[in-house]
mmCIF file of the N, C-alpha and C atoms, coordinates in Angstrom:
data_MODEL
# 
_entry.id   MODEL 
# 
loop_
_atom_site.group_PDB 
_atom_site.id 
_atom_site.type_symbol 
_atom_site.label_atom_id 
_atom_site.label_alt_id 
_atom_site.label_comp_id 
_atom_site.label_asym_id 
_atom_site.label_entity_id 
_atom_site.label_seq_id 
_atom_site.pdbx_PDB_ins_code 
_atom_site.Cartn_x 
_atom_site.Cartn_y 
_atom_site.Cartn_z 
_atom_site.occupancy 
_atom_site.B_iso_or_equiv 
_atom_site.pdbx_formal_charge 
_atom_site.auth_seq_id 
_atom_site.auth_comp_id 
_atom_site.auth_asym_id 
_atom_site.auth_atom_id 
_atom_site.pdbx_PDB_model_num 
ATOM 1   N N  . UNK A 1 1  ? 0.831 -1.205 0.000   1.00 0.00 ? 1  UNK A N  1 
ATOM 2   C CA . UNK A 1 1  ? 0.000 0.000  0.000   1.00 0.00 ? 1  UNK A CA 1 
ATOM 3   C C  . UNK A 1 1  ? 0.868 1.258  0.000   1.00 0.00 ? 1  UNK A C  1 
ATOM 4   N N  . UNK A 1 2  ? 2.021 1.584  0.551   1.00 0.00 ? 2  UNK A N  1 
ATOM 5   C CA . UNK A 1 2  ? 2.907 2.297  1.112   1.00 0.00 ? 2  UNK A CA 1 
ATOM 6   C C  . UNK A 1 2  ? 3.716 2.546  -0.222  1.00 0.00 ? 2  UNK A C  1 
ATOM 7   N N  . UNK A 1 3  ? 3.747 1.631  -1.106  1.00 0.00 ? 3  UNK A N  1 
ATOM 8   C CA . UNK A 1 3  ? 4.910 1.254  -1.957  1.00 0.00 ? 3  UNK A CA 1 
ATOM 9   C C  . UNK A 1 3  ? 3.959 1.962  -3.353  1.00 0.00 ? 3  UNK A C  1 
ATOM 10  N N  . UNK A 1 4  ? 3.031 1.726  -3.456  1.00 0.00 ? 4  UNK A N  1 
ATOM 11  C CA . UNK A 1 4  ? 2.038 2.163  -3.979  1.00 0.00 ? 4  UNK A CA 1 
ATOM 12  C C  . UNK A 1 4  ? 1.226 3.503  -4.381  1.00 0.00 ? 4  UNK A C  1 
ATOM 13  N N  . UNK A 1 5  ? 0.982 4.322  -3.136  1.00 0.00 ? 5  UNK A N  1 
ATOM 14  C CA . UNK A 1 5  ? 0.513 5.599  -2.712  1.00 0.00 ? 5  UNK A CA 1 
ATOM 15  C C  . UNK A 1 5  ? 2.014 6.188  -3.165  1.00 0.00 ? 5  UNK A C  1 
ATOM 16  N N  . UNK A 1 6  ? 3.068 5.842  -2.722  1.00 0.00 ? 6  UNK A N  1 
ATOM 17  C CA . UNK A 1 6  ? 3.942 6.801  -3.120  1.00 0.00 ? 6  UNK A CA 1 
ATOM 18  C C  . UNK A 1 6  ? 4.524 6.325  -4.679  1.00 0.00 ? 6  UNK A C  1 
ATOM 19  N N  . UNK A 1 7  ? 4.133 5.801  -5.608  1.00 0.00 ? 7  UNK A N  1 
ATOM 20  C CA . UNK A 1 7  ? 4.200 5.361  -6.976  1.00 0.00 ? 7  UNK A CA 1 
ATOM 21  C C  . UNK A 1 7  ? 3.241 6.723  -7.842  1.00 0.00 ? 7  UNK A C  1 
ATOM 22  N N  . UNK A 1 8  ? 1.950 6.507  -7.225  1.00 0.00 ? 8  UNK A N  1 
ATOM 23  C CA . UNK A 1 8  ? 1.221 7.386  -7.982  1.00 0.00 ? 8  UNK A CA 1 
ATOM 24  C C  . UNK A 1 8  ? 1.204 8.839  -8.158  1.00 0.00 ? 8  UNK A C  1 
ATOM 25  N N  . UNK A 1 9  ? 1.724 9.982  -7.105  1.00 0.00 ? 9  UNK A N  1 
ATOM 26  C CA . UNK A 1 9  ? 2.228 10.962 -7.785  1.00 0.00 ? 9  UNK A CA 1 
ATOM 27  C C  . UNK A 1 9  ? 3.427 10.766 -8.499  1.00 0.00 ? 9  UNK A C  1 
ATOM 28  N N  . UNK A 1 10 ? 4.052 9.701  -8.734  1.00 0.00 ? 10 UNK A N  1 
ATOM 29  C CA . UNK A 1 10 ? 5.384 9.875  -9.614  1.00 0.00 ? 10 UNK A CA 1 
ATOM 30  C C  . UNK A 1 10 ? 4.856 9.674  -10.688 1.00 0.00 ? 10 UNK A C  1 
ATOM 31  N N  . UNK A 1 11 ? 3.619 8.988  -11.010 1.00 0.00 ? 11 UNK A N  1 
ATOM 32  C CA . UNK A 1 11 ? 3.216 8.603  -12.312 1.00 0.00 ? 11 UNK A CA 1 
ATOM 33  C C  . UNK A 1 11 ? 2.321 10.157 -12.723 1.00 0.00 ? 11 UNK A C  1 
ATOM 34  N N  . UNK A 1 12 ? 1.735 10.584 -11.787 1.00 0.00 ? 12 UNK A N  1 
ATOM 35  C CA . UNK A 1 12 ? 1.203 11.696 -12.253 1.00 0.00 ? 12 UNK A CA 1 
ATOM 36  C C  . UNK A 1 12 ? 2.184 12.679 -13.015 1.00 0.00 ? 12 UNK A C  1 
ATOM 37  N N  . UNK A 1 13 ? 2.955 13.174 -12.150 1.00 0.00 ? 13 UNK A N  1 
ATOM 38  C CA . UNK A 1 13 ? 4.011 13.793 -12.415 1.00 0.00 ? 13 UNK A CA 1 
ATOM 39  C C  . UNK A 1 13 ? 4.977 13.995 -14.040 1.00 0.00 ? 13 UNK A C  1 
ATOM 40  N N  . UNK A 1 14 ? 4.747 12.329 -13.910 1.00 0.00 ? 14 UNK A N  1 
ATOM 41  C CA . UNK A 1 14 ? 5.811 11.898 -15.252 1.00 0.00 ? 14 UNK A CA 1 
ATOM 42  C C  . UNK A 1 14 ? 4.886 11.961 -16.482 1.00 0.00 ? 14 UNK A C  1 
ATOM 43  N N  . UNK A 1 15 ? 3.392 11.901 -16.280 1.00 0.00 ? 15 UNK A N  1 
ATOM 44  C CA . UNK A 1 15 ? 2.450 11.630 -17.314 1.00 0.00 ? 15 UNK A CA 1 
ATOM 45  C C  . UNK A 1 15 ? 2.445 13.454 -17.562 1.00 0.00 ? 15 UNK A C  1 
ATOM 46  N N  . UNK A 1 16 ? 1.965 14.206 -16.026 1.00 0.00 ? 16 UNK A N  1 
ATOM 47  C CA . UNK A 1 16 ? 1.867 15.511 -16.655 1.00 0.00 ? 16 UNK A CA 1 
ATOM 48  C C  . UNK A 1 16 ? 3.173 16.567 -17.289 1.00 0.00 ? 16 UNK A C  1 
ATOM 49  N N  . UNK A 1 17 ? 4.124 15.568 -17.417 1.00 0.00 ? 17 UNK A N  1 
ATOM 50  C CA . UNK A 1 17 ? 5.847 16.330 -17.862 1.00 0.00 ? 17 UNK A CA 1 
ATOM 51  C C  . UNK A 1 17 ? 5.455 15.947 -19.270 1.00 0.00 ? 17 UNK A C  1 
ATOM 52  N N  . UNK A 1 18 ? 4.991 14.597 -19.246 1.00 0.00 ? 18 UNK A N  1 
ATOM 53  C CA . UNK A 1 18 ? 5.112 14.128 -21.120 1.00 0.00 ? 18 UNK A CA 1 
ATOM 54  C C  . UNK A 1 18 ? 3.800 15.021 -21.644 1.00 0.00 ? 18 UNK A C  1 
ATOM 55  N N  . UNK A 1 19 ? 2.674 15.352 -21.012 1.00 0.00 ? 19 UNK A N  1 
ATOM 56  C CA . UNK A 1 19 ? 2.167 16.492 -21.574 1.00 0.00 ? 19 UNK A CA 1 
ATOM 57  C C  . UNK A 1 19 ? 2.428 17.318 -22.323 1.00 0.00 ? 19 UNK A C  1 
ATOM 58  N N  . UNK A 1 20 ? 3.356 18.254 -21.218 1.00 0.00 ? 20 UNK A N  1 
ATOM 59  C CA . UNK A 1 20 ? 4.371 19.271 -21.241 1.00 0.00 ? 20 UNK A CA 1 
ATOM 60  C C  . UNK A 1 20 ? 4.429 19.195 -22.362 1.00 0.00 ? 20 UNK A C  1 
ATOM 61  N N  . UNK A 1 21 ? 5.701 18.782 -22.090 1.00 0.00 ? 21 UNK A N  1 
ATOM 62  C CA . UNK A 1 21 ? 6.504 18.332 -23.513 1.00 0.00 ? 21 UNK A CA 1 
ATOM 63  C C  . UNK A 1 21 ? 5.853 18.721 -24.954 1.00 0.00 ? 21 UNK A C  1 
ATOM 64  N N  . UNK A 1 22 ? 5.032 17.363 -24.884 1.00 0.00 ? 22 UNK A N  1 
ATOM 65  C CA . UNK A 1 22 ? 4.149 17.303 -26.376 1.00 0.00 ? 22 UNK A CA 1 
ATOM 66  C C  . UNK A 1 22 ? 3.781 18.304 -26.639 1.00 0.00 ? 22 UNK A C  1 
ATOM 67  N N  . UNK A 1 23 ? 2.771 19.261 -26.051 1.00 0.00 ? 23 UNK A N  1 
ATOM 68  C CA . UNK A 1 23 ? 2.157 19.865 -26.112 1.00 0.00 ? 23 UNK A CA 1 
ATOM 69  C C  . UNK A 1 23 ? 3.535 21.378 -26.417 1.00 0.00 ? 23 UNK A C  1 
ATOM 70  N N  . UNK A 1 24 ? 4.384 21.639 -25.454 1.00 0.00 ? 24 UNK A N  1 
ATOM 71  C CA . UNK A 1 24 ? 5.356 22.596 -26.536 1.00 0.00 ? 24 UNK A CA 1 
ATOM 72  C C  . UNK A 1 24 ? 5.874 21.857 -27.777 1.00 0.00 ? 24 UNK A C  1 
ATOM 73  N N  . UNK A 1 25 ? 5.731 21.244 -27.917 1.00 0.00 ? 25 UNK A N  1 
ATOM 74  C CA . UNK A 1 25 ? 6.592 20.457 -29.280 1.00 0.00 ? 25 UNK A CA 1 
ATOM 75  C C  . UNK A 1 25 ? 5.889 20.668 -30.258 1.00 0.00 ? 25 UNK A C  1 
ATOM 76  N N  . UNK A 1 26 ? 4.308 20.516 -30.271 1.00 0.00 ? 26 UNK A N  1 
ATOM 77  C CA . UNK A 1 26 ? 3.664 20.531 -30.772 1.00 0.00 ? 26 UNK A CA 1 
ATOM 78  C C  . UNK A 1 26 ? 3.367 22.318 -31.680 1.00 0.00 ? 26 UNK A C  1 
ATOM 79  N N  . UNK A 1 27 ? 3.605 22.944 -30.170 1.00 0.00 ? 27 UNK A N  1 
ATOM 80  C CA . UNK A 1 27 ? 3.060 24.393 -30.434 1.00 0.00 ? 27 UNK A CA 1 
ATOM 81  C C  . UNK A 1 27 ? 4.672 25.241 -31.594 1.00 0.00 ? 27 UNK A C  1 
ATOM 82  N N  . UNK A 1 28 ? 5.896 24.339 -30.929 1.00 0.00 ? 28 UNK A N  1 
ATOM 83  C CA . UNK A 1 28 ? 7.303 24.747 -31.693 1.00 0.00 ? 28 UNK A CA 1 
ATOM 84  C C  . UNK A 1 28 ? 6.691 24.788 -32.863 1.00 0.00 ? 28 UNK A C  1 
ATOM 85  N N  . UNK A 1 29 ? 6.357 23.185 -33.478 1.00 0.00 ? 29 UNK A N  1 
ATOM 86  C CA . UNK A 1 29 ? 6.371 22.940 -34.485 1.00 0.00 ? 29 UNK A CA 1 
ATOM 87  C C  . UNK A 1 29 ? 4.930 23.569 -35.389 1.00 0.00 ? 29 UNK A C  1 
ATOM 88  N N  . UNK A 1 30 ? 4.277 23.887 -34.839 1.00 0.00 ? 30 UNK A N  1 
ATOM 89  C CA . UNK A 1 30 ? 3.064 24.856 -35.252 1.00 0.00 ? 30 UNK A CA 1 
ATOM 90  C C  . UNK A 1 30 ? 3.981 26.210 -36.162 1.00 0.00 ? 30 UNK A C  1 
ATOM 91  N N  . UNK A 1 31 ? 4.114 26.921 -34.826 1.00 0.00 ? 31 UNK A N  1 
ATOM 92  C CA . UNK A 1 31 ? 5.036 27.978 -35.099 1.00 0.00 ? 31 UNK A CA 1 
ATOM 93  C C  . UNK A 1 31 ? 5.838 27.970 -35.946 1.00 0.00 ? 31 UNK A C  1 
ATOM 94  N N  . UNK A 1 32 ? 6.585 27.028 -36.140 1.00 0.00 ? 32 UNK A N  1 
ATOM 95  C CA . UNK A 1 32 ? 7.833 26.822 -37.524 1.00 0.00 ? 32 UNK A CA 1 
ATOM 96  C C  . UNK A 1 32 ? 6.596 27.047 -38.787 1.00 0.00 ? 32 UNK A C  1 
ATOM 97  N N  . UNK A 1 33 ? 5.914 26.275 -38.797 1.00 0.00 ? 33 UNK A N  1 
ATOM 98  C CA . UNK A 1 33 ? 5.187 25.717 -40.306 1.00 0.00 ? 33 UNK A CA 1 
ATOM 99  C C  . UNK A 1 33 ? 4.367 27.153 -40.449 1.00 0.00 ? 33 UNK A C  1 
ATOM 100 N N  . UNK A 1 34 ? 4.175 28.138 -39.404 1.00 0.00 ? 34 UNK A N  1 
ATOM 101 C CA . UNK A 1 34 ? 2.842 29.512 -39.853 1.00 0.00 ? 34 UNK A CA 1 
ATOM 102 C C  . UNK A 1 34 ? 3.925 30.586 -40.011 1.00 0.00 ? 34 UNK A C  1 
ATOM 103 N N  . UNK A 1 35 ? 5.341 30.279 -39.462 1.00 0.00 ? 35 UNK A N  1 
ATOM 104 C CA . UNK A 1 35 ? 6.401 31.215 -40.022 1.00 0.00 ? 35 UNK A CA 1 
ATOM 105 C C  . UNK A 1 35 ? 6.876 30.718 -41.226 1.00 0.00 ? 35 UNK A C  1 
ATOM 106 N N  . UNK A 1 36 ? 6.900 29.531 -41.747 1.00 0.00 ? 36 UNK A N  1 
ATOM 107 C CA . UNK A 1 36 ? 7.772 29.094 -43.164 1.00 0.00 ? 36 UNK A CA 1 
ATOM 108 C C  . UNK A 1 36 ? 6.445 29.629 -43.963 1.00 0.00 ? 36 UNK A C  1 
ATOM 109 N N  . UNK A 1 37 ? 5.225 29.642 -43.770 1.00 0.00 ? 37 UNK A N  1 
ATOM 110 C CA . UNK A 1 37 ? 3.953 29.819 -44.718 1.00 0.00 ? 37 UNK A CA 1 
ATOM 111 C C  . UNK A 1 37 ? 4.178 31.246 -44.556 1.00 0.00 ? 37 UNK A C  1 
ATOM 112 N N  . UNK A 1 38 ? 4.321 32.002 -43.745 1.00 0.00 ? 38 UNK A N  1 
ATOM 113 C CA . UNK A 1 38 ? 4.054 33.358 -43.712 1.00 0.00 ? 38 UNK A CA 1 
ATOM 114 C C  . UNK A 1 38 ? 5.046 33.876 -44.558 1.00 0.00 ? 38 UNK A C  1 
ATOM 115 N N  . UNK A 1 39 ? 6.666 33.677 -44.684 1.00 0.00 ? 39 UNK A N  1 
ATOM 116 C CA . UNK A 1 39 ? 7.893 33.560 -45.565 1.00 0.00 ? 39 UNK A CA 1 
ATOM 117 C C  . UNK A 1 39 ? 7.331 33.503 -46.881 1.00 0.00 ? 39 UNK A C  1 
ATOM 118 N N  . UNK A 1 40 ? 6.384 32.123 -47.124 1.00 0.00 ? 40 UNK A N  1 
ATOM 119 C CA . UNK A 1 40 ? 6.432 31.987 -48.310 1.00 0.00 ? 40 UNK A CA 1 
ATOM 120 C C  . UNK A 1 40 ? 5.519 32.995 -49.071 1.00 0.00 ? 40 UNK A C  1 
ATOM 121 N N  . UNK A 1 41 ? 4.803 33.404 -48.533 1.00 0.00 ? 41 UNK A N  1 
ATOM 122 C CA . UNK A 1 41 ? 3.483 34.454 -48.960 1.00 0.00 ? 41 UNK A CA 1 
ATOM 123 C C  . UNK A 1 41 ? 3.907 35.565 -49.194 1.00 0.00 ? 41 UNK A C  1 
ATOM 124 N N  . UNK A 1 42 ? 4.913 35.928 -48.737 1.00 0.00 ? 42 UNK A N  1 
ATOM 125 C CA . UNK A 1 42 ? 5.754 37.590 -48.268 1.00 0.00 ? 42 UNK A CA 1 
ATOM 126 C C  . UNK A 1 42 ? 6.210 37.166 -49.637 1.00 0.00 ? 42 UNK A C  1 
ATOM 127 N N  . UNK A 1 43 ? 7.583 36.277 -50.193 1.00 0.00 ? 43 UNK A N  1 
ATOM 128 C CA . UNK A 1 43 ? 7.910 36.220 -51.284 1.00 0.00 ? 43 UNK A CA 1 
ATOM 129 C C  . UNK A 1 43 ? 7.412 35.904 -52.038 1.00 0.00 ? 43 UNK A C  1 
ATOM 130 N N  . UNK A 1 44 ? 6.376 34.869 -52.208 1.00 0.00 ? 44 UNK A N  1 
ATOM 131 C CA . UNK A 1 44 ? 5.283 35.241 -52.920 1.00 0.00 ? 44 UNK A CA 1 
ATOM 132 C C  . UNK A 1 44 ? 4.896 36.863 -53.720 1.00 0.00 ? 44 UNK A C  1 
ATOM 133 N N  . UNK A 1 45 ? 4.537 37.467 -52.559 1.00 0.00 ? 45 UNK A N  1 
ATOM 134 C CA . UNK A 1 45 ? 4.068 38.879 -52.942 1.00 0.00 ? 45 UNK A CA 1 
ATOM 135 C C  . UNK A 1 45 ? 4.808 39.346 -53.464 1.00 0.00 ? 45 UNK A C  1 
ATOM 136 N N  . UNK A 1 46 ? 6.089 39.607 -52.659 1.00 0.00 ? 46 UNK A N  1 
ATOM 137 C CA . UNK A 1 46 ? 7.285 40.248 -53.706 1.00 0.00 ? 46 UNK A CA 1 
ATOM 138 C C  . UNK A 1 46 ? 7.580 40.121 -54.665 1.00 0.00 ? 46 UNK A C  1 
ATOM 139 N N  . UNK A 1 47 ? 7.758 38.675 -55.300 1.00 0.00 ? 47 UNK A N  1 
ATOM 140 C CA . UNK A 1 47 ? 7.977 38.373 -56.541 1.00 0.00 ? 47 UNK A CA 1 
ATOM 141 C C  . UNK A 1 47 ? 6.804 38.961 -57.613 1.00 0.00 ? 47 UNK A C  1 
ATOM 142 N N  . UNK A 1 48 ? 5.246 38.860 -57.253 1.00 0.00 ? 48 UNK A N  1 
ATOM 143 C CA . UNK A 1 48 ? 4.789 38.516 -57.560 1.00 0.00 ? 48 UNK A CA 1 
ATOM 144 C C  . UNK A 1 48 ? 4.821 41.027 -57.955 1.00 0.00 ? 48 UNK A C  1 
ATOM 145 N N  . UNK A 1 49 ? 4.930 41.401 -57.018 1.00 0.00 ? 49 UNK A N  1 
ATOM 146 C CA . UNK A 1 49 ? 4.803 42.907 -57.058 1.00 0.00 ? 49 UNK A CA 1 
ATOM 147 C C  . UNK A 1 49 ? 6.222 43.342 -57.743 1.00 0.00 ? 49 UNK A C  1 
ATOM 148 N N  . UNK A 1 50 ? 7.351 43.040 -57.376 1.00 0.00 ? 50 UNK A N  1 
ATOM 149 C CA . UNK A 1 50 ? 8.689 43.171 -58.531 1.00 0.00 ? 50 UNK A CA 1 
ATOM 150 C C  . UNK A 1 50 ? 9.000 42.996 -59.820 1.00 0.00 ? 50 UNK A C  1 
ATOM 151 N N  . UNK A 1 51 ? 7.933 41.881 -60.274 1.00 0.00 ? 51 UNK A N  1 
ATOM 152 C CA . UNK A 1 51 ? 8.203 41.604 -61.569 1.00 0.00 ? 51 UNK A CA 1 
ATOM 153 C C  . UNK A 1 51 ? 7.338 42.240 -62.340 1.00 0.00 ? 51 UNK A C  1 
# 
């Protein structure tokens, strides 16, 4: 019981870190892909207003 009770906040803990995690990883990788799209639209335009 002892061995037990003190198991389960470690599991909490470790489940709400891998959250974490994912969840910035997730938001990094958001961020990369609406800045490479936003890049591409800008030159897009430019090209598209230069020529």
């Amino acid at each position: 019981m002892f061995f037990r009770s003190d198991l389960f906040p470690f599991l909490c803990s470790l489940i709400r870190n891998y959250l974490i995690s994912l969840f910035f990883f997730f938001f990094i990788l958001s961020s990369i892909e609406i800045a490479c799209l936003v890049l591409f639209l800008c030159s897009d335009y430019a090209v598209e207003r230069f020529m």
